[in-house]
RODO-630700 format. One record per residue (C-alpha): residue number from 1; residue in three letters; x, z, y. Coordinates in pm, whole numbers, plus 32768, in hexadecimal, padded with zeros to 4 digits. Each point is the difference from the previous one (the first is absolute). Layout:
N
[NUM; ALA; [X; Z; Y]]
...
***
This chain:
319
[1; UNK; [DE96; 93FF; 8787]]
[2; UNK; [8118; 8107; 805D]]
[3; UNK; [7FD6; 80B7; 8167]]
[4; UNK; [815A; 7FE1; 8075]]
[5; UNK; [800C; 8136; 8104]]
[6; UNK; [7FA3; 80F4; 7EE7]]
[7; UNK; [8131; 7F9D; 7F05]]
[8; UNK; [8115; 80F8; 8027]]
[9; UNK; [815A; 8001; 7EF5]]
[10; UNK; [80C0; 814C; 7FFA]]
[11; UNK; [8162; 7F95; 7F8F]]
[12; UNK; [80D7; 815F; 7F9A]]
[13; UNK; [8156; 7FA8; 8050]]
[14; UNK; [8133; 8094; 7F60]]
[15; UNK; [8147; 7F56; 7FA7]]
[16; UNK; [7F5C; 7E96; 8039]]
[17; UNK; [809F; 7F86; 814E]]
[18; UNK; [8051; 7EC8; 7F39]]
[19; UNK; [7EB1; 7FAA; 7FC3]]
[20; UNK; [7F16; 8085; 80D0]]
[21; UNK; [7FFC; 7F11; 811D]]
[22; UNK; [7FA7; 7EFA; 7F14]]
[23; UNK; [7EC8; 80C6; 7F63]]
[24; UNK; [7FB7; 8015; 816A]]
[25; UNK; [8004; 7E65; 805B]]
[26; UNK; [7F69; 7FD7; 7E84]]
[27; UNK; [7EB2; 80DC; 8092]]
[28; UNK; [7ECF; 7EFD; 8056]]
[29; UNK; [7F67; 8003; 8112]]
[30; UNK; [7EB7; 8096; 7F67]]
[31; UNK; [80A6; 8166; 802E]]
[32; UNK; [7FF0; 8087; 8170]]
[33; UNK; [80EA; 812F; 7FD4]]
[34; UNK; [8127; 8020; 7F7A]]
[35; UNK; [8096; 815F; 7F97]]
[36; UNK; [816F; 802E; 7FA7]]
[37; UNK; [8056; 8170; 7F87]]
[38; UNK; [8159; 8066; 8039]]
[39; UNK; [8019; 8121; 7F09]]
[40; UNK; [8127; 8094; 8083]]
[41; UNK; [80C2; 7EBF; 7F8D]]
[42; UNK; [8191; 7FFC; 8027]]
[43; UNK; [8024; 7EB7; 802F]]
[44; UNK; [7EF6; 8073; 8141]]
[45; UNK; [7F18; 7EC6; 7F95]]
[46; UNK; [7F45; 8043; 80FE]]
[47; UNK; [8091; 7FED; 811B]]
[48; UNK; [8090; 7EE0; 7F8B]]
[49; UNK; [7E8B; 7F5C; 7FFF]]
[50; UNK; [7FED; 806C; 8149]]
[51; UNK; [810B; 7F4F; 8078]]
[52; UNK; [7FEF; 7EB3; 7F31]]
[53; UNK; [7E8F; 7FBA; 7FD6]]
[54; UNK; [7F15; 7F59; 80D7]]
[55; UNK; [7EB7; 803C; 7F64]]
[56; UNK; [7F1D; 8095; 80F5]]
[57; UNK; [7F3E; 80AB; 7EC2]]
[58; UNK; [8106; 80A7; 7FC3]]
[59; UNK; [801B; 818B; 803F]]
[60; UNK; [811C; 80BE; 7F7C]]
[61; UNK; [7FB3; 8185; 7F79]]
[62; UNK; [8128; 810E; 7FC8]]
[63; UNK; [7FD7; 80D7; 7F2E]]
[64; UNK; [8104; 8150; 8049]]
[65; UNK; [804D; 802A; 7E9C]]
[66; UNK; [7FF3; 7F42; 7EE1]]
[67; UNK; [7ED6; 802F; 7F2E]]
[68; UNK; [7FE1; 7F14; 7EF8]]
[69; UNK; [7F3B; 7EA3; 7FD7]]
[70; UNK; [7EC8; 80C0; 7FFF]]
[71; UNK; [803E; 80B7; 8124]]
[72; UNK; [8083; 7ED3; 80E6]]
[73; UNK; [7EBA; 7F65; 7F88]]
[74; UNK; [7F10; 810D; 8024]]
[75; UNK; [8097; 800E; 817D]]
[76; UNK; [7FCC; 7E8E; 8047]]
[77; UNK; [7E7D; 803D; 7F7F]]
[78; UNK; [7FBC; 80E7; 80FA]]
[79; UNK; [8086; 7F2A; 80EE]]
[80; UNK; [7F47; 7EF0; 7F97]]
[81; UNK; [7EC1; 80D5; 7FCE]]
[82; UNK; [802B; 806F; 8174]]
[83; UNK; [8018; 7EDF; 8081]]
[84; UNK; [7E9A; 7F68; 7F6E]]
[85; UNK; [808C; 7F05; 7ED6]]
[86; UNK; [7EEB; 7FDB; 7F06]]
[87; UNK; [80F5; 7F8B; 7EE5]]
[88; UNK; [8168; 809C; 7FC9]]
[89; UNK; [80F3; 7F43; 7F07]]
[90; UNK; [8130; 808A; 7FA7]]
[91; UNK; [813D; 7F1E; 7F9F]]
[92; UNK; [8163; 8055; 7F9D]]
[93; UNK; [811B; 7F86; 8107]]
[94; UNK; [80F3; 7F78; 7EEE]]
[95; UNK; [7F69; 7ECC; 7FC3]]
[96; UNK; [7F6E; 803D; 7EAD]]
[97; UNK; [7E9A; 7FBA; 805C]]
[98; UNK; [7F8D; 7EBB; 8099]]
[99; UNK; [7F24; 805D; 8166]]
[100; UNK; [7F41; 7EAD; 7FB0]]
[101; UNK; [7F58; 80B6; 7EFF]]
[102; UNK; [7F64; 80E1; 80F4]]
[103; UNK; [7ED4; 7F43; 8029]]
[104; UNK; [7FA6; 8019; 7E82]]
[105; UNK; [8030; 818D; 8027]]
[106; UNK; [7F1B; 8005; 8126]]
[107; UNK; [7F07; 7F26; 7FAD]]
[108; UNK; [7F2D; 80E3; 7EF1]]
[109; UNK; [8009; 8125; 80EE]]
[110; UNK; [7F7D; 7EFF; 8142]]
[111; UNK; [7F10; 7FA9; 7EF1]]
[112; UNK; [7F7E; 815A; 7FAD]]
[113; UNK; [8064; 7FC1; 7E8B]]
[114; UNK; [8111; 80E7; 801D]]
[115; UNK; [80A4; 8149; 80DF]]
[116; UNK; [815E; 7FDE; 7F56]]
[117; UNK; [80BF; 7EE8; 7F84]]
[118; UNK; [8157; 8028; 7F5E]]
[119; UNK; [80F1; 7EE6; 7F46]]
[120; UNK; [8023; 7FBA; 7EA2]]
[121; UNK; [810D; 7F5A; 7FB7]]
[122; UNK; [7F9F; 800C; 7E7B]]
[123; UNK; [7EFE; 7EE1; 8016]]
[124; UNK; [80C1; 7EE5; 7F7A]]
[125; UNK; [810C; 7FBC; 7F18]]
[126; UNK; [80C3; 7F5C; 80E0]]
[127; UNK; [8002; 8117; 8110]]
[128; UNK; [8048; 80F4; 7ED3]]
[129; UNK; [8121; 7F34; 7F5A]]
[130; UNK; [80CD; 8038; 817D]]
[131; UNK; [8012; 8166; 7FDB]]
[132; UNK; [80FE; 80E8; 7F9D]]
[133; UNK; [7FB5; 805D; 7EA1]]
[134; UNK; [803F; 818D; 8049]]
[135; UNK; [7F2A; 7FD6; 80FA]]
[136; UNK; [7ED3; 7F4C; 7F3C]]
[137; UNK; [8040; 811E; 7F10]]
[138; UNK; [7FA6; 80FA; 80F2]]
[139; UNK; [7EEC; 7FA7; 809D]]
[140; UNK; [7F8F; 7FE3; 7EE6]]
[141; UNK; [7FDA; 8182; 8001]]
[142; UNK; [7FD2; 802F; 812A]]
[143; UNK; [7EE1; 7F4F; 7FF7]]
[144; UNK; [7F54; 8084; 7EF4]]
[145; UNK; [8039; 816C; 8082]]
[146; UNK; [7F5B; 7F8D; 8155]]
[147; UNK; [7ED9; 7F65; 7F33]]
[148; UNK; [7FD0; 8185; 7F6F]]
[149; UNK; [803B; 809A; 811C]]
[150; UNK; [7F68; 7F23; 8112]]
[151; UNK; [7ED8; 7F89; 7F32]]
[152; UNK; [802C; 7E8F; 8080]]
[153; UNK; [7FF1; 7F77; 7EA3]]
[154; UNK; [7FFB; 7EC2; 8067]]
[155; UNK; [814F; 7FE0; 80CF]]
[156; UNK; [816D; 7FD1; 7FA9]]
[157; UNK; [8147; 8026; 80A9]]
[158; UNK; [7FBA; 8139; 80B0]]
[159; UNK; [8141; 8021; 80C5]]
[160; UNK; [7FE9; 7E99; 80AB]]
[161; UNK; [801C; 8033; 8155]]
[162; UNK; [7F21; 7EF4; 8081]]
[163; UNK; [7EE3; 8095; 8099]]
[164; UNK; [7ED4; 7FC0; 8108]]
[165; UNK; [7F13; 8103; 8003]]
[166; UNK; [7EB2; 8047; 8104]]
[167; UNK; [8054; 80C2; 8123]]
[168; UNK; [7E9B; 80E6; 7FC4]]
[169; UNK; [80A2; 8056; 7EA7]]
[170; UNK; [8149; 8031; 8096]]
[171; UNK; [7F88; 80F1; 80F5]]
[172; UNK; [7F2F; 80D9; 7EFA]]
[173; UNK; [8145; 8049; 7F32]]
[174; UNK; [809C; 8117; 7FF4]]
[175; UNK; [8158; 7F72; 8099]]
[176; UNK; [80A0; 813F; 8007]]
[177; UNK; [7FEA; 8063; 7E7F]]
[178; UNK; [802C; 7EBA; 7F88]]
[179; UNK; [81A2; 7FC1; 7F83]]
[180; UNK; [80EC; 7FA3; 80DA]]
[181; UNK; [80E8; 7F3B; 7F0F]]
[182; UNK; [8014; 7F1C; 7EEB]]
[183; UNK; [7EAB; 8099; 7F7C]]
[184; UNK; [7F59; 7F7A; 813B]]
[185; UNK; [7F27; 7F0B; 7F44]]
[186; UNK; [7FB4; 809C; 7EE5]]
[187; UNK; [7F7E; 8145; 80D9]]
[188; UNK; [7F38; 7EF9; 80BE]]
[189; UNK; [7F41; 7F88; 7EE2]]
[190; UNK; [7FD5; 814D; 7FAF]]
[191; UNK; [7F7E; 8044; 814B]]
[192; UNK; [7F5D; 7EEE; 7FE1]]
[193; UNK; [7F31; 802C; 7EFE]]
[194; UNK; [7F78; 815B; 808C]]
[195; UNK; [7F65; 7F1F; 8109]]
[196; UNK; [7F70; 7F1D; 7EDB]]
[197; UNK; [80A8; 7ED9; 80C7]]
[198; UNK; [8010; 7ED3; 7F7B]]
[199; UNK; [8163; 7F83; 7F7B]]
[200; UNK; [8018; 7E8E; 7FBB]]
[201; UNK; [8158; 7F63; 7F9A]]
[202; UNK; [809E; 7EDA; 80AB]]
[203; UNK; [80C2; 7EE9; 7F35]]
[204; UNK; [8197; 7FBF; 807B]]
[205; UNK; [813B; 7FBF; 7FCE]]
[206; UNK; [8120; 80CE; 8052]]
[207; UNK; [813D; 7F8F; 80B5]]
[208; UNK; [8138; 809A; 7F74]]
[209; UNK; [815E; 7F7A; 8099]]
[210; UNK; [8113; 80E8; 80BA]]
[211; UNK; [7F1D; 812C; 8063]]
[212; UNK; [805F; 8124; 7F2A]]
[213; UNK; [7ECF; 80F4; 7F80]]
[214; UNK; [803E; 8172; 8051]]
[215; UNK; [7ED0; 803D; 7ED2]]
[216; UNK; [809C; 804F; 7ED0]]
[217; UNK; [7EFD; 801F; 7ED9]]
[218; UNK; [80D6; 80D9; 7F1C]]
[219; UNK; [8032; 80F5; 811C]]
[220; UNK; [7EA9; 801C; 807E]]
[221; UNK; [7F6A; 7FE4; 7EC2]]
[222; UNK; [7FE1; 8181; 7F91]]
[223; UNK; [7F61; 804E; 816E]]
[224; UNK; [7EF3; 7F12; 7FCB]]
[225; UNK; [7FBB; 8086; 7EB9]]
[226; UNK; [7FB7; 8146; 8074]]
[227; UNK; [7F5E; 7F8F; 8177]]
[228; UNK; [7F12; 7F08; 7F59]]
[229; UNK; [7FA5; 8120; 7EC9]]
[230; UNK; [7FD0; 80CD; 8184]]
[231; UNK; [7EF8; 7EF1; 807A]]
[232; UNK; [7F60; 7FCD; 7EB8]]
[233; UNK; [7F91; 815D; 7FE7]]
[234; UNK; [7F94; 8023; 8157]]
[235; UNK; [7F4E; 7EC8; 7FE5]]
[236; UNK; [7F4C; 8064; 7EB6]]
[237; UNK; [7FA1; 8140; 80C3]]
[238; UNK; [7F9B; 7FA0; 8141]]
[239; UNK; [7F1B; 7E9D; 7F6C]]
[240; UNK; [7F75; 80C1; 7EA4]]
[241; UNK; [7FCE; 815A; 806A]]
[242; UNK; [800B; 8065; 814D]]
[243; UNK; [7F5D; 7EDF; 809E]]
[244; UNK; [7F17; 7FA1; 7EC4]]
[245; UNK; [7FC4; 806A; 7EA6]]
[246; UNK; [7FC0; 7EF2; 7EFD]]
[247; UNK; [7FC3; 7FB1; 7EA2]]
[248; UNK; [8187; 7F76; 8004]]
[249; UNK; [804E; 8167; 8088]]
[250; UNK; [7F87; 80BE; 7EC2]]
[251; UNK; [8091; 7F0A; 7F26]]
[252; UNK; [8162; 804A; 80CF]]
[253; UNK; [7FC6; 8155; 8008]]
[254; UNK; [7F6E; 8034; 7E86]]
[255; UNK; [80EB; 7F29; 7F84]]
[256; UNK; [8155; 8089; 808A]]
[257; UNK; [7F67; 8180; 7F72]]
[258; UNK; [7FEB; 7F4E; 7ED9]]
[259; UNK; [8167; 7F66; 7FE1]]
[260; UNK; [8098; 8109; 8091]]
[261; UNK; [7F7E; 80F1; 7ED5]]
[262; UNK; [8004; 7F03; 7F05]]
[263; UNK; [8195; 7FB5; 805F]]
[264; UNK; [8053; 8188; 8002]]
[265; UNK; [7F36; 8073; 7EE7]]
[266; UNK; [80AB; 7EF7; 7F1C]]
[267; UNK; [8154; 8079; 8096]]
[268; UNK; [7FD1; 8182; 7FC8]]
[269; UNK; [7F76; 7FE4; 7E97]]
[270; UNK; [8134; 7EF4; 7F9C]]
[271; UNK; [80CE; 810D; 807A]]
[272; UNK; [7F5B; 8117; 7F83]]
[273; UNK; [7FBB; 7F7A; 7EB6]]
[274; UNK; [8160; 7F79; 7FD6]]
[275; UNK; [8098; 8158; 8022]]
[276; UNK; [7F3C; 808C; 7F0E]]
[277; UNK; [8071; 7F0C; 7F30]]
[278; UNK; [7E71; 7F7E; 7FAB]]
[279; UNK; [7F6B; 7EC8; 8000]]
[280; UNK; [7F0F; 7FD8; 8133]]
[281; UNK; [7EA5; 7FAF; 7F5C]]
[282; UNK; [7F18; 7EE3; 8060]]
[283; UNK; [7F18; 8093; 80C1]]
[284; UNK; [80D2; 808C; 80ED]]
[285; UNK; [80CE; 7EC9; 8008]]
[286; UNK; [7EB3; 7F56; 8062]]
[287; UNK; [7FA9; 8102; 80DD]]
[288; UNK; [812D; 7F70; 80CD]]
[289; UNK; [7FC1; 7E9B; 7FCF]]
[290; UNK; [7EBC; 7FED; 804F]]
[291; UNK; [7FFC; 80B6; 8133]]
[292; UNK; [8119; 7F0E; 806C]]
[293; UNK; [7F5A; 7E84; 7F9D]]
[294; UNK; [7E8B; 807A; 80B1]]
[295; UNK; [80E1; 8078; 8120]]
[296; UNK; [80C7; 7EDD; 8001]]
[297; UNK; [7EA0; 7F16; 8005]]
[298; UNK; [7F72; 80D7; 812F]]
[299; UNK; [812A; 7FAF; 80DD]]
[300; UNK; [800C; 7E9A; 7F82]]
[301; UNK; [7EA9; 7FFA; 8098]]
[302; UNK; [8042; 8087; 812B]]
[303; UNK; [812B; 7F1A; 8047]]
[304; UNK; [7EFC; 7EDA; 7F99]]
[305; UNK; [7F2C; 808A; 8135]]
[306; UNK; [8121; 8033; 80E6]]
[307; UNK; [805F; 7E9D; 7FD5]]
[308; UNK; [7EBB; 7F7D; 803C]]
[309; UNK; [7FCC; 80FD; 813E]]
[310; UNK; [80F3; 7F57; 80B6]]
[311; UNK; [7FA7; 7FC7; 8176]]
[312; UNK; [7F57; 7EA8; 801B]]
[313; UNK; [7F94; 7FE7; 814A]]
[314; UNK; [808C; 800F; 8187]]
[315; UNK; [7FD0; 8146; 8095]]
[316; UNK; [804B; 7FAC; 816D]]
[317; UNK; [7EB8; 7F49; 804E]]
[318; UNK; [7F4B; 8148; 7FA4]]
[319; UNK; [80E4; 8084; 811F]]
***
């Protein structure tokens, strides 16, 4: 049974004045507060909600400079977290994402199944066979990098916006270090995961009619390369050696020696070897090889463990 006066929606609001006052109406009445984030918007969006919408839930936040998605949201949680809501969803004011979902996205967190739900909008065929094919293609890889780098093997679409996440989870992170921009919710899974929250994925569909996206996959696809190669390495470090050392951590750690010698040695004796103009024998060729297929094996198994470490249960009741 949802509490209604513990439901709060933080709505970031830039370049949406068309929209956002229906996202508003669309809101059930299962929320209690409603927060609308004007991130420095030119179109001054909120004010505009000021003047033009009734809702009583409503409270309007200004942000003095524009700092991203993440940012307008990150400043709506700590509104919401100040204020006593128990839940905090977030949804996009363009119209893309249905607010009638938000029960389904609250519901596993109310029932202590879950401290983070997020959209997948990769769950049917149907929902898959609306979307832009450049952008199928990229999240896509997107995805798979966040998988690596998050260690929430079991979720996809990692940049959907559609989020509702427990306000004792969202008041343990690290708001300040976590990105600002269109890396927002892939640095919250990240941030996530050093919580071991638990991540579960939401079934929807996606709206797509006039709205234009200012996400760009080709352009942002180099800085999420390198940011989620970032988080995977801190995440290895902080969850395998600093905070525990495991069988899966020698296997990492013997394993990568391993490669690492295995790939170099075979490079410097092709190279050396070729300018003397001598054929490289056997045993140094397996010398290379070898070193390279156990290390290969070792890593395999430490990915297998990974996978299977993957948070499983809520941490907020332990809080």
């Amino acid at each position: 049974m949802l509490i209604a006066n513990t439901i709060a929606v933080v709505i970031p609001s830039y370049k949406v004045k068309s929209h956002i006052l229906d996202v508003i109406a669309s809101i059930g009445k299962e929320c209690s507060s409603i927060y609308v984030v004007d991130d420095c918007c030119p179109e001054k969006s909120g004010e505009f909600v000021r003047q033009h919408c009734n809702d009583n839930r409503v409270k309007v936040i200004f942000n003095p400079k524009n700092t991203g998605v993440g940012g307008a949201v990150l400043a709506g949680y700590t509104a919401a977290i100040k204020d006593g809501a128990t839940i905090i969803v977030k949804i996009d004011g363009d119209g893309q994402m249905d607010p009638s979902l938000l029960p389904k996205f609250i519901a596993p967190i109310l029932n202590g199944y879950a401290d983070y739900t997020k959209g997948n909008r990769f769950y049917d065929i149907r929902y898959i066979s609306r979307m832009p094919f450049m952008r199928i293609m990229g999240n896509l890889s997107l995805s798979f990098m966040t998988k690596l780098s998050s260690g929430y093997w079991n979720i996809f679409d990692p940049t959907n916006g559609y989020t509702a996440i427990h306000a004792k989870i969202a008041e343990k992170l690290p708001l300040e270090k976590i990105s600002h921009r269109y890396f927002f919710e892939t640095d919250m899974l990240f941030r996530l995961n050093t919580f071991r929250a638990m991540v579960v994925d939401i079934p929807m569909d996606a709206k797509y009619g006039d709205e234009k996206s200012n996400l760009k996959i080709y352009r942002i696809l180099g800085e999420f390369l390198f940011k989620n190669i970032r988080n995977g390495f801190k995440r290895i470090l902080y969850n395998y050696f600093l905070r525990d050392f495991t069988l899966a951590s020698l296997e990492l750690l013997i394993g990568s020696l391993l490669f690492i010698f295995g790939f170099f040695w075979g490079i410097y004796k092709w190279w050396h070897n070729s300018h003397l103009g001598i054929v490289t024998p056997t045993g140094t060729i397996m010398l290379s090889v070898l070193p390279i297929i156990i290390g290969i094996q070792l890593i395999l198994g430490f990915l297998a463990y990974d996978i299977s470490n993957t948070p499983k249960e809520a941490q907020h009741k332990l809080m």
